[in-house]
C-alpha positions in Angstrom: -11.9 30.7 -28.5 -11.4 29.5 -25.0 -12.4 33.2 -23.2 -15.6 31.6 -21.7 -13.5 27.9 -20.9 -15.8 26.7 -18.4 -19.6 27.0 -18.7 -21.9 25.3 -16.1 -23.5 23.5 -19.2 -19.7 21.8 -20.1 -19.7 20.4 -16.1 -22.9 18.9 -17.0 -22.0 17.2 -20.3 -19.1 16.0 -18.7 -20.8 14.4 -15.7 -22.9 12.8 -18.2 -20.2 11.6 -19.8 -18.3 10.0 -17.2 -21.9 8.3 -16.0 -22.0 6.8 -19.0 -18.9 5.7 -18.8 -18.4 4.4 -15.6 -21.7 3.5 -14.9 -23.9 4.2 -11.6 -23.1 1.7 -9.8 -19.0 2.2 -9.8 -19.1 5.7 -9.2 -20.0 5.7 -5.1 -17.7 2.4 -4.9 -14.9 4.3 -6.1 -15.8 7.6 -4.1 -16.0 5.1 -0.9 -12.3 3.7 -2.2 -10.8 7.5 -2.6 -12.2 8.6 0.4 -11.0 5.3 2.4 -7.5 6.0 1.0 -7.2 9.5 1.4 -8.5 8.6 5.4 -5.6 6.3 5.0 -3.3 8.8 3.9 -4.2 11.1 6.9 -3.6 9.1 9.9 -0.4 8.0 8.8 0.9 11.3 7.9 -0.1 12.6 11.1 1.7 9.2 12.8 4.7 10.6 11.1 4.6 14.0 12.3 4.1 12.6 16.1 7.0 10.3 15.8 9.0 13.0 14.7 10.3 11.3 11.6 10.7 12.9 8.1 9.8 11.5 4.9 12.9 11.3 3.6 14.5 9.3 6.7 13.9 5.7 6.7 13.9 3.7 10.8 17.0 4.1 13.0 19.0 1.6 12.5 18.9 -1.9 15.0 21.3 -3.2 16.7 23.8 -5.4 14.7 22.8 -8.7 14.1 25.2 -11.5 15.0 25.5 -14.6 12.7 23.9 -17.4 14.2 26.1 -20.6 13.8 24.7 -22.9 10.6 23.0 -26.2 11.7 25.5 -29.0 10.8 24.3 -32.1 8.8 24.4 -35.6 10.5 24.6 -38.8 8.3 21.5 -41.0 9.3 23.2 -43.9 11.4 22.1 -47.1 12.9 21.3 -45.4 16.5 18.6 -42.9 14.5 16.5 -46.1 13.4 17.3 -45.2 10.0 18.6 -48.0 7.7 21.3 -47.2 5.5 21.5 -49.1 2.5 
């Protein structure tokens, strides 16, 4: 049944198909998107490789944060020209 699978005049009912589908117009828009994203996918996978890193280890880790001291709430007074009532 499926000796001769893939005949050059299946490709081109196919292709048909999905122009039908999708339409003329949103076929080069999303080549343009796959392209940009494989682009994408490239340089940063060759950023990785020249900072050494591998994909399964996540940023070295900073230097340890110190607490900074929480700001302490002053009742309005007189002498901040707010009237208390």
């Amino acid at each position: 049944m499926l000796r001769n699978g893939l005949e050059p005049w299946h490709l081109l009912i196919l292709a048909i198909v999905v122009i039908m589908l999708f339409g003329s117009k949103k076929l080069p828009d999303s080549a343009r998107a796959l392209g940009q994203s494989l682009r994408i996918l490239k340089s940063e996978t060759k950023a990785m490789k020249e900072d050494g890193a591998t994909p399964g280890t996540g940023p070295a880790p900073a230097e340890p944060l110190t607490p900074r001291p929480a700001p302490v709430a002053h009742p309005a007074g007189p002498e901040d020209g707010v009237r208390v009532s």
